[in-house]
C-alpha positions in Angstrom: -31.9 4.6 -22.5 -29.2 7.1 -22.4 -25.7 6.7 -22.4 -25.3 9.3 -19.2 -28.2 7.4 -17.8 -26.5 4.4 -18.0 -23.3 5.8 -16.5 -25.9 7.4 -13.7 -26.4 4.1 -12.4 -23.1 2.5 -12.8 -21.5 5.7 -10.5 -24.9 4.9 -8.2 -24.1 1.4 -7.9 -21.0 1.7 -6.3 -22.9 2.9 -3.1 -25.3 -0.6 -3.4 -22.9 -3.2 -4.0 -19.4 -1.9 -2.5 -20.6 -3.0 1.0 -21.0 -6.2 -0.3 -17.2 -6.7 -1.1 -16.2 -7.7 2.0 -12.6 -7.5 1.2 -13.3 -3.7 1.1 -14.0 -3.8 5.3 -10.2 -5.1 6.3 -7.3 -3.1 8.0 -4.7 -2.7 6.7 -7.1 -1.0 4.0 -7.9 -3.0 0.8 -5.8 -2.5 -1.9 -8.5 -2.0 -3.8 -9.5 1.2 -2.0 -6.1 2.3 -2.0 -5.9 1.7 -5.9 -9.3 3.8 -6.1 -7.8 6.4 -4.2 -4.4 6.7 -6.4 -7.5 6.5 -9.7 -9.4 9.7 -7.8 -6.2 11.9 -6.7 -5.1 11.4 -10.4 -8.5 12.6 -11.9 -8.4 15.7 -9.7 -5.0 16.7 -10.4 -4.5 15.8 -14.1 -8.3 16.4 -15.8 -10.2 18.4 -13.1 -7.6 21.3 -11.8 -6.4 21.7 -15.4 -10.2 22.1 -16.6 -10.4 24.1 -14.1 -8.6 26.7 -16.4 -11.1 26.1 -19.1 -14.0 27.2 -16.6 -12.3 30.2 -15.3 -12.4 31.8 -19.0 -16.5 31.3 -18.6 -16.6 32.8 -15.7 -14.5 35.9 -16.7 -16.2 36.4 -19.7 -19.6 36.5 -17.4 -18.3 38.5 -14.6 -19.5 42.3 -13.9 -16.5 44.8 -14.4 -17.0 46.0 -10.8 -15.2 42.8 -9.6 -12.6 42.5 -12.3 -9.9 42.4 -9.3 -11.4 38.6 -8.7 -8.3 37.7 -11.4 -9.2 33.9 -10.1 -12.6 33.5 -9.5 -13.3 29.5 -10.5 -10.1 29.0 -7.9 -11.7 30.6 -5.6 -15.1 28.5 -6.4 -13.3 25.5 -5.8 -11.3 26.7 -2.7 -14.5 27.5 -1.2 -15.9 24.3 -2.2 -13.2 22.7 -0.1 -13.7 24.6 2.8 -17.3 23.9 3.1 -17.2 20.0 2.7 -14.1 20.3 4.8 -16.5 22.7 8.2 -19.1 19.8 7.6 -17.3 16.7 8.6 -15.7 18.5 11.9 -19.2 19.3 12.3 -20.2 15.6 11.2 -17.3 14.4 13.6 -17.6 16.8 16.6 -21.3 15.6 16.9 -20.5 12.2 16.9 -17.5 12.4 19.4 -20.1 14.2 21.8 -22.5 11.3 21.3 -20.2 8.3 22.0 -20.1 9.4 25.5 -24.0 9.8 25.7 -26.2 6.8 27.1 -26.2 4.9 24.5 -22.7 3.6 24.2 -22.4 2.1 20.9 -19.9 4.9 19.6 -22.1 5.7 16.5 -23.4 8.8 15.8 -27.0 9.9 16.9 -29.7 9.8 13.9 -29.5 13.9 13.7 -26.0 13.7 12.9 -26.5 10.8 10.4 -29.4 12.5 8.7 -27.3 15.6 8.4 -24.1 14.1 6.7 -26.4 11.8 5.0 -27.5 15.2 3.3 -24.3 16.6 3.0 -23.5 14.0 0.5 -26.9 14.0 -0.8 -26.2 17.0 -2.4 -23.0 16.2 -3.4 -24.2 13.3 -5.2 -27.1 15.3 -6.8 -24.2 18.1 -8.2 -22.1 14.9 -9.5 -25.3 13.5 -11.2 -25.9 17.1 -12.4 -22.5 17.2 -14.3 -22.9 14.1 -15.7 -25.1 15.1 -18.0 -23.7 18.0 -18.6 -20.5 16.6 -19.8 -22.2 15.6 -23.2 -20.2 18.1 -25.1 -17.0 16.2 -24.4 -16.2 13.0 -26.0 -17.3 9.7 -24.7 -14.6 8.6 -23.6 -13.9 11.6 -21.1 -17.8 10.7 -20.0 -16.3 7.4 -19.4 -13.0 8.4 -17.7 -15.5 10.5 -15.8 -17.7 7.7 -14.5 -14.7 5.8 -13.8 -13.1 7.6 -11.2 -16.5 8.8 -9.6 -17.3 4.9 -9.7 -14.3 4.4 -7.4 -14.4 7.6 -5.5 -17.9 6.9 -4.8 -16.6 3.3 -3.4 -13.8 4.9 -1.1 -16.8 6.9 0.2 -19.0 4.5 0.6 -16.5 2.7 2.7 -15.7 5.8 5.1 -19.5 6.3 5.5 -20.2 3.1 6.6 -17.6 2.9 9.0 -19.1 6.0 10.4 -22.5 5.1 10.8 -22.6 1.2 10.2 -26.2 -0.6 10.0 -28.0 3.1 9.3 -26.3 3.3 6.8 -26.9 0.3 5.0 -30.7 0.2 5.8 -31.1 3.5 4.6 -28.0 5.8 4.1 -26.6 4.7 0.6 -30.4 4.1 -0.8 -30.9 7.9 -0.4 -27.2 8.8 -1.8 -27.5 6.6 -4.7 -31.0 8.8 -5.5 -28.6 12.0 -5.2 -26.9 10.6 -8.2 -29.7 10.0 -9.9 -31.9 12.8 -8.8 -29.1 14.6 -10.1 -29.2 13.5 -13.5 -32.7 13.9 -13.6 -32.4 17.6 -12.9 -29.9 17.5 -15.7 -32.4 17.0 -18.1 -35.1 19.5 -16.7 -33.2 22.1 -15.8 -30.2 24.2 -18.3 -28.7 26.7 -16.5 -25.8 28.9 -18.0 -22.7 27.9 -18.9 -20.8 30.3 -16.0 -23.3 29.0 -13.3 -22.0 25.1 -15.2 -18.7 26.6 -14.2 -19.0 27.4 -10.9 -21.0 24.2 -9.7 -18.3 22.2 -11.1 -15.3 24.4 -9.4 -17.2 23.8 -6.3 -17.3 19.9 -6.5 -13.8 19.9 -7.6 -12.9 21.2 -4.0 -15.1 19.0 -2.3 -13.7 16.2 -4.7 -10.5 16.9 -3.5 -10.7 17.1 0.1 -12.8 13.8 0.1 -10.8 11.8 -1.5 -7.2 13.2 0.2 -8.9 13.1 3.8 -9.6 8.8 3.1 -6.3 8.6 1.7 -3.9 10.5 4.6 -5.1 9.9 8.1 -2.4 7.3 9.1 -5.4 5.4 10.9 -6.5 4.0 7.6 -3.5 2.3 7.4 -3.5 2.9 3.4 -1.2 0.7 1.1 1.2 3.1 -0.6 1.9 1.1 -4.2 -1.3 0.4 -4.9 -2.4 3.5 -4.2 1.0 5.3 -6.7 -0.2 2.7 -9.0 -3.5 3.9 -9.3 -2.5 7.1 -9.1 0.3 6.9 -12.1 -1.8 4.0 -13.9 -4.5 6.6 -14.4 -2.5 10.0 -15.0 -0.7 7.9 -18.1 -4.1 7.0 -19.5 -5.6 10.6 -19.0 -2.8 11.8 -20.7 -2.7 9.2 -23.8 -6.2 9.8 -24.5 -6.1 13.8 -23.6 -3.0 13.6 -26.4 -5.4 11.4 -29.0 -8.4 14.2 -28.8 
């Protein structure tokens, strides 16, 4: 079994288990999630958005004179990215404030709506999964860095989602995420694509990376814990940047 395999399922997992943890489910939020959330603002900002650089040579070197002027296209990518994942959960949340005022009065959003952020994030997974494997050509222990801070983004996810949609979720919203991850993978192996499309798929995931994980983090409803989550957040930037020094 592969190594990215292996890391597959340890990043899918986190949608299986984390609901078990009921310390996870208490308000004032976990530190725990708070800590994960520090982990996953520090990835963004200290290994993705300076990578980001790295992918934006790629890009240049594959783009058509004609749109030369794009000086910043992989910025772009990932701005984009953001704005997408951020459209789909008003969407996500308009529909479900409409529906808590239907007949059925249990404040949860209908099954359409469930089925449609369900996919959302579906796809999100699959593009994670996706890049998993792709990140071969970087050392293992960026792989591992890598799973680390999905592991735990996944987890602050996974705890938003479920708060969302409660029991559909569990009965059948993080089985089909946790095969997005995998499926993900799987197309990894099946399916090279060039190193500029590599590029853009991973500028686009950084965006929605980054609005996920600062939209769980600032609504003041979440009542986050602010040193565990600095913690996390300077815990993890220090050991990006020992080991980015050490390569």
């Amino acid at each position: 079994m592969s190594v990215t395999l292996i890391m597959a399922c340890v990043i899918a997992c986190a949608h299986i288990f984390s609901g078990h943890l009921s310390f996870l489910r208490v308000i004032p939020r976990s530190w725990v999630l708070s800590a994960a959330g520090g982990v996953s603002v520090a990835y963004v900002f200290v290994h993705i958005l300076p990578e980001l650089q790295q992918h934006q040579n790629v890009i240049q070197d594959h783009t058509p004179q004609s749109l030369a002027f794009l000086e910043h296209h992989v910025y772009l990518v990932a701005m984009l990215g953001l704005m997408f994942f951020y459209v789909m959960e008003r969407l996500v949340k308009a529909s479900a404030e409409s529906d808590s005022g239907s007949q059925r009065g249990e404040g949860t959003p209908g099954v359409g709506v469930f089925w449609f952020h369900m996919s959302i994030f579906f796809v999100y997974n699959v593009l994670i999964g996706y890049l998993l494997l792709q990140r071969t050509s970087h050392s293992f222990y960026s792989l591992l860095l890598f799973t680390i801070a999905m592991t735990l983004h996944f987890m602050v996810n996974d705890h938003s989602l479920r708060a969302a949609h409660k029991h559909r979720y569990d009965l059948a919203g993080r089985w089909f995420l946790t095969a997005g991850v995998l499926t993900g993978w799987l197309a990894g192996t099946v399916i090279q694509v060039e190193e500029a499309v590599v590029s853009i798929i991973f500028a686009f995931l950084a965006g929605g990376i980054l609005l996920n994980v600062l939209k769980e983090e600032l609504p003041k409803e979440q009542q986050s814990r602010v040193l565990p989550f600095v913690f996390g957040a300077i815990f993890y930037s220090v050991l990006l940047l020992i080991l980015a020094t050490a390569e």
